[in-house]
N, C-alpha and C positions, 0 to 999 in steps of 0.2 A: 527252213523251208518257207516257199511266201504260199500262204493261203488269201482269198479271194472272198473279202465278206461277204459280198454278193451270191455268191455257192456255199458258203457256211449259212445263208439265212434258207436256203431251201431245205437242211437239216432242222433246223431249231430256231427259235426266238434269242434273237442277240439281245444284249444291254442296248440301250440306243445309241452311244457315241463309238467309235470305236477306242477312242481312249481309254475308255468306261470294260470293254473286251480286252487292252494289252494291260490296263493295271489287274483287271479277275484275272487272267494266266498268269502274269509275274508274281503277284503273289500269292498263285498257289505252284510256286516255283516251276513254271513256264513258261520263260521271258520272253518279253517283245522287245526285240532289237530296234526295229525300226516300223512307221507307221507311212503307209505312201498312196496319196492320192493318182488317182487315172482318170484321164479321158473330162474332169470337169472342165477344163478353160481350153477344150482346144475349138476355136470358131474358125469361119471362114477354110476350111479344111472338106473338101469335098471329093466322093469316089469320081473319079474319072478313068476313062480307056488309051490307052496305048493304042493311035489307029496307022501310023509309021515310025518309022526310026531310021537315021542316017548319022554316017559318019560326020564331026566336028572338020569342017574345015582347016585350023589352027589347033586342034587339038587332038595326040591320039589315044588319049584314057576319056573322051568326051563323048555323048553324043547327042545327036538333034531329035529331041519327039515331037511327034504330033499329039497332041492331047482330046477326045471330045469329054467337054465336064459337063453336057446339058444344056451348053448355054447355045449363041445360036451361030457362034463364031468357034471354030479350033483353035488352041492357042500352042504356042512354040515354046516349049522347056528345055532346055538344056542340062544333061544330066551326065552322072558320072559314073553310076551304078551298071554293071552289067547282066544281073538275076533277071530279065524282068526280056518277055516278047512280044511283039504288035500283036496287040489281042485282049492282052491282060490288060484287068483293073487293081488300079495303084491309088494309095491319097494324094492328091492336088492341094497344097496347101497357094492359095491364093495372094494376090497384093492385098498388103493389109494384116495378113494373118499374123500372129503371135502365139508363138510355140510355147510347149511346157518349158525346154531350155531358156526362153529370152529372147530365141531369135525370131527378129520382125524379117518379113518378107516383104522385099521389094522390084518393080518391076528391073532388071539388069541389062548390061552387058555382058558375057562370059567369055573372054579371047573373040570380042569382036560378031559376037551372036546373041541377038535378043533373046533373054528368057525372061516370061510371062508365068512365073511362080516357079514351087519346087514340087519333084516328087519326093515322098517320104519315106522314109524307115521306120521298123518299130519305135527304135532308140529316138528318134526325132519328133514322135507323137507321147512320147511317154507311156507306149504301150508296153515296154519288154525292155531286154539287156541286150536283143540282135540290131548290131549295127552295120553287119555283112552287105548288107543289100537292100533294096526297095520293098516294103512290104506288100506283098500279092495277095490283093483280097479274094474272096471266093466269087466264080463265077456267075452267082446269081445275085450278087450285089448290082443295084441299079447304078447308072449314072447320073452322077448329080445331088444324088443322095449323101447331107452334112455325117462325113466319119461320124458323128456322138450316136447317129443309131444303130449304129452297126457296134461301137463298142462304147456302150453308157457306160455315164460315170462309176469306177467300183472303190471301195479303197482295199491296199494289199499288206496284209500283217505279215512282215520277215520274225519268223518266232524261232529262238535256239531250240529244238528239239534234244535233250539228253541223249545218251547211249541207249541203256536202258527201258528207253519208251519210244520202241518202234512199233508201238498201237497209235502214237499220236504223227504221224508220217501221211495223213491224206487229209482230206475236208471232210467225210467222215469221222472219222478218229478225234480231231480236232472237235468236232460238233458236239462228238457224244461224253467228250470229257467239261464241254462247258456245261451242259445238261446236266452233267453230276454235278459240278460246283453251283448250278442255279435253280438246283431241283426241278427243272424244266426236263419236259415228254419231250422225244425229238420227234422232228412229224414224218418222219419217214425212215426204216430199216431198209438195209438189201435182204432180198427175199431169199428165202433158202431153193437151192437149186435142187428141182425135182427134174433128173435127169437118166434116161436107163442105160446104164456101165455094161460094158464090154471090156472084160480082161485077157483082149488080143489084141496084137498090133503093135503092146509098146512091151516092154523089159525092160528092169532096172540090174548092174549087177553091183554096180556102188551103193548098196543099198545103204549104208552110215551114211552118206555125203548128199542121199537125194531118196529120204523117206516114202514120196510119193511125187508121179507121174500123170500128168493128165492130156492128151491128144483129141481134139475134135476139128472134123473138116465142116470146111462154110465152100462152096463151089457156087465159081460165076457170081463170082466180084467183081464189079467194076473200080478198078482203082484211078481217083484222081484228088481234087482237092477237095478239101472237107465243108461241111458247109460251117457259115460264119459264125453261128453260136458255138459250134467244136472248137474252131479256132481260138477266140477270144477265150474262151475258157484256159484251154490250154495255156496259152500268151500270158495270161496274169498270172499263172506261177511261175513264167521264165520256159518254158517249154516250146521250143521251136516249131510251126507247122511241118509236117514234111507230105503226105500223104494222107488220106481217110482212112487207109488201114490201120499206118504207123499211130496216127494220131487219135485213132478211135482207143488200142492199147496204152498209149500214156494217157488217156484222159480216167481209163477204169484204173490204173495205177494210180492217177491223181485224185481218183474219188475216194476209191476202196482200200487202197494200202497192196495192194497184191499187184505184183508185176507181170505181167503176160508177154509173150513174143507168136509172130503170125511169121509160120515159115512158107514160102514157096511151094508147094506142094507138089506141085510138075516138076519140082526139081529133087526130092527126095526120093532117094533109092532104096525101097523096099521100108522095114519096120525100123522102128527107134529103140533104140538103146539108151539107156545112160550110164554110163563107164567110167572109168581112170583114163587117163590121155596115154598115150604113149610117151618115152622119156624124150625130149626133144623134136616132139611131134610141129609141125608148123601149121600154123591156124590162120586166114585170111578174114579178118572182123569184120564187122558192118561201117568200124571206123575206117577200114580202107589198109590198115596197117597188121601188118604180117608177125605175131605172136611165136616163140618159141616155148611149146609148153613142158609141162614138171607130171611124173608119176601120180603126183598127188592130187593135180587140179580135173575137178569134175567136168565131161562133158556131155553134150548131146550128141550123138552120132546116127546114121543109117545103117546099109550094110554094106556102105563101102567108105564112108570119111566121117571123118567130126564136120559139124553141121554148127554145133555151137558151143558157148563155155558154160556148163548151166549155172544160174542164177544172176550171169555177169553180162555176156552180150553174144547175141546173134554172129551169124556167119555172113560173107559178103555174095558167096556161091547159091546161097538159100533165100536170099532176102526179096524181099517183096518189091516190084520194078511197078513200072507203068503196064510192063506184058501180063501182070498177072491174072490167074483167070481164077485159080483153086488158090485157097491156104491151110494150112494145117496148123490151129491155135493151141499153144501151150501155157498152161497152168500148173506150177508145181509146188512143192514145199522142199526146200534146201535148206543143210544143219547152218546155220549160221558162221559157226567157226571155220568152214570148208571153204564158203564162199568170201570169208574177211583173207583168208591164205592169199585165195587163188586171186581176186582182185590186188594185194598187196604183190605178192610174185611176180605179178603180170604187170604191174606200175596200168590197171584197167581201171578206175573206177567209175562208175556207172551209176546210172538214177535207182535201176532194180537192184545192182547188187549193195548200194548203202541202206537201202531194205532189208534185202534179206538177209543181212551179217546183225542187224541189228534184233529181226524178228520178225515175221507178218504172222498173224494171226490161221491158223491152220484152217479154220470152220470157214472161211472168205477166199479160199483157193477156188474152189467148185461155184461157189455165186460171182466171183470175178470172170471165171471163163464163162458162165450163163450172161454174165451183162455186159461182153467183151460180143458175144456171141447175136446176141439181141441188137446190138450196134450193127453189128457186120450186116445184119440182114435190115436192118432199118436206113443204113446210110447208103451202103453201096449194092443194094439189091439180090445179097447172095444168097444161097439156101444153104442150111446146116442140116448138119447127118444127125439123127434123130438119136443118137448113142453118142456119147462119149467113152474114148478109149481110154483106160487104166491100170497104172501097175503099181502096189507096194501097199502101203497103208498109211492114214494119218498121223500123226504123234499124237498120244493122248492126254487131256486135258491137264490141267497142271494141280500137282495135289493139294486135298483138303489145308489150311489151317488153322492152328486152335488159338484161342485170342483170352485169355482172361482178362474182366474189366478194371481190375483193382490194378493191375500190371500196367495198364493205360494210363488210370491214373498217376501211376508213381512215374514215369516215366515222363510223360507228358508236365507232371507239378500241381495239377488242378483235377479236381473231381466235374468230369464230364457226364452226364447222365446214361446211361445204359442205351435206354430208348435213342436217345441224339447219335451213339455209336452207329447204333445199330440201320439207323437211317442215312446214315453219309456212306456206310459199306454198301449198302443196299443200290444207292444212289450211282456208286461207282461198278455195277455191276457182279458184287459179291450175292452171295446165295449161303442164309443161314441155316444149316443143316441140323443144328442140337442148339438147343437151348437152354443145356445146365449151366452150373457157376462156368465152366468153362467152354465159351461156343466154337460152332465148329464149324467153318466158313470154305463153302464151294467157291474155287477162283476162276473167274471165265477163260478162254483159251486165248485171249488177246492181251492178259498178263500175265504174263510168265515170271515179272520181275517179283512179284509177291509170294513169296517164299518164306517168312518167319512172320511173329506176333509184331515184329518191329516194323514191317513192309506196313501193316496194317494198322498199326499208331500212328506212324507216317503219314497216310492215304487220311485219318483223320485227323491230326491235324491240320494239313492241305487246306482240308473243307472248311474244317472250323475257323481257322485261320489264327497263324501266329499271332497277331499283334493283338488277338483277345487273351493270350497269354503272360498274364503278368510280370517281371522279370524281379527279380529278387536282392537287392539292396545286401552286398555281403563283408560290403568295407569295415562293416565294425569286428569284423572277425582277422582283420587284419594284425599280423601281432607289433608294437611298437618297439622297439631296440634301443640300447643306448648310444648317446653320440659316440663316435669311435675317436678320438683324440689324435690318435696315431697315423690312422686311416688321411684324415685330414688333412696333418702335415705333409705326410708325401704327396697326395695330389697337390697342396700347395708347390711344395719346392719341385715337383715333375713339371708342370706350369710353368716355373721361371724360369728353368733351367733349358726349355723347350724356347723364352721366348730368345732368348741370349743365343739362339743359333745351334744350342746341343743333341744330340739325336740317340735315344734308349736304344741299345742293343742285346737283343734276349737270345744269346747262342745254344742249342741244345749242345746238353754234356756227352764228350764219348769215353765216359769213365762209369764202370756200373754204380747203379743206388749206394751199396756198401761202402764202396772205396772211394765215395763222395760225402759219405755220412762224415757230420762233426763228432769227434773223440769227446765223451765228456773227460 
């Protein structure tokens, strides 16, 4: 996943370099693949407007813009993108500019038509991996205004997340496990959602596959495009703009680890369900593409269709357009193993559903849909229904366990201090509950993987760090043998006989052991 250090310092206090942040992860075995700068060297790179557009003369994948970038003249681009309408603001990268890729810009010809700079894509700014089309800045971007302030310089850590550790899946998560390796306060939690439940409206009957349910409407949204700081945000972990809706949801997925979807609400027929699919039931996705589903795989439905696949992705029937006025936002907890099926089945996989196969944290379902919700009404003007709707129950926290210190030690090779244990568990969100010879450690709900004495040896070593591990010199226990004489000559004479052109042939016997035995 790429994280954005720029959003990881609004959690916590980083090391100062970011080198200094992928060497603490990798070696508390949380590698950094890769280390990538944004947005420092892009100059001469300015918001401009889209104020015409005409077909290419000579060209029919081309076409002619009018640009204004501030200055006191319009200039003529020729371009080849088709995302993008008279109206919109695009980046102008000017004569003179020098892209993240290398490429210098200069003033051209293209099939016989002056073009006075380019428009840009993400991929061409070094903002993103989309290379589809022109990138469409937000509406309230000035013109004339150098791209760097709209997307300062950030740098973007691609970090291997594990199986295992689908706590560490957002910029939170990531924040609050440097904190335990740097004994650092994080400066800010999500707040616990104080919210009054309503158990009508939704039904669960899968209740194995989709423990809990959660529904809340926001009415009289305005949907359009997001504003620039959404954006950028988004953009630095790879995350395409689509919407303020769309994009309000993946950015609380990219903060908090818990995935949410905003259905249509004018288009849902009566209450929710979550159910078994029918056996070859057909599903139209939000990817556009027409699903054949299986008994097994969990959906959302109304009271008359499946609506969506829970934990894996929205419907195209229910999804949130330009018309929308109401949404109805979902927040759930799905078993992990249901949701690895159905996405594998389904050849679907999804941002939410390599979430939730891996694990989100149960206690951050209810605060994701509160700051999913706080969104919708801060970006796009909506009001939320003062209840949230509910069915089923949470999963309960993951059980106590007991840790003896001596057991650490032997296991570990080295006598760690008690105290020093007892402060890197702590550190990592454990809760010591007894304090005899053998302690008894509360594990928070956002690891689940911590299940024996050895999860929690583990976890300290991490902290403590291997390589203050001494390693132990064991060659003299090596035993020495005598030369083999015999041994010898045949490798010798297999060697000559190999270099002379000869070739060993080892045929298995079809005669039993006995009736191959030598007679003494």
């Amino acid at each position: 996943m790429k994280f954005s250090v720029n959003w990881l310092r609004e959690f916590i206090d980083l090391p100062k370099t970011p080198e200094e942040i992928a060497d603490l992860l990798t070696r508390a075995g949380v590698e950094t693949k890769n280390i990538e700068t944004r947005g420092a060297k892009i100059e001469k790179v300015l918001v401009s407007q889209i104020t015409a557009s005409s077909r290419h003369p000579n060209a029919d994948r081309l076409t002619v813009c009018e640009v204004d970038d501030g200055s006191a003249t319009k200039r003529q681009i020729v371009c080849g993108a088709t995302n993008y309408k008279v109206g919109d603001k695009i980046p102008l990268a000017l004569p003179g500019a020098k892209l993240p890729n290398g490429t210098e810009i200069r003033k051209s010809k293209l099939r016989g038509v002056d073009s006075e700079g380019m428009l840009c894509s993400p991929i061409e700014l070094g903002l993103g991996e989309d290379a589809s089309g022109l990138l469409i800045l937000s509406p309230e971007a000035k013109v004339g205004t150098p791209i760097t302030d709209l997307f300062p310089s950030d740098t973007i850590l691609d970090v291997e997340i594990t199986p295992n550790r689908g706590d560490l899946l957002s910029h939170f998560g990531l924040a609050r496990e440097i904190a335990a390796l740097t004994s650092k306060k994080l400066k800010s939690t999500p707040r616990e959602a104080k919210i009054p439940v309503k158990k009508t409206g939704v039904t669960i009957s899968a209740t194995r596959e989709c423990p809990f349910f959660s529904a809340r409407r926001i009415d009289n949204v305005k949907v359009g495009p997001s504003p620039q700081w959404l954006r950028a945000k988004i953009e630095s972990a790879g995350v395409r703009s689509i919407n303020n809706i769309v994009d309000i949801s993946n950015f609380v997925m990219l903060e908090l680890g818990q995935p949410t979807h905003a259905f249509d609400a004018d288009k849902l027929r009566g209450d929710i369900n979550v159910q078994l699919a029918l056996d070859g039931e057909k599903f139209l996705a939000l990817d556009g593409k027409p699903y054949s589903l299986k008994p097994d795989n969990c959906v959302i439905a109304d009271q008359e269709r499946t609506v969506g696949i829970g934990g894996v992705m929205g419907g195209e029937e229910t999804g949130v357009t330009e018309s929308t006025r109401n949404v109805l936002l979902e927040a759930a907890y799905f078993l992990p193993a249901s949701i690895r099926r159905t996405a594998q089945e389904l050849n679907l996989p999804s941002d939410a559903s390599y979430r939730f196969e891996r694990g989100v944290d149960p206690e951050m379902v209810l605060r994701a849909s509160a700051r999913a919700t706080e969104l919708l009404q801060e970006i796009t003007g909506g009001t939320a229904a003062k209840e949230i709707h509910v069915a089923g129950e949470l999963p309960s926290n993951p059980s106590d366990v007991s840790l003896i210190y001596e057991k650490c030690d032997r296991v570990v090779g080295i006598a760690i201090k008690p105290k020093t244990i007892d402060e890197i568990l702590t550190h990592f969100g454990l809760k010591k509950i007894s304090a005899a010879k053998i302690t008894k450690w509360k594990i928070p709900s956002y690891r689940r993987d911590l299940q024996r004495d050895v999860d929690l040896i583990e976890e300290v070593v991490r902290a403590y760090g291997a390589d203050k591990i001494p390693g132990r010199d064991r060659s003299r226990f090596t035993p020495s043998t005598a030369a083999d004489r015999e041994h010898d000559l045949e490798t010798h004479m297999r060697e000559r006989l190999v270099a002379r052109g000869l070739f060993e042939a080892r045929t298995s016997k079809l005669i039993s052991r006995n009736a191959s035995a030598f007679s003494e």
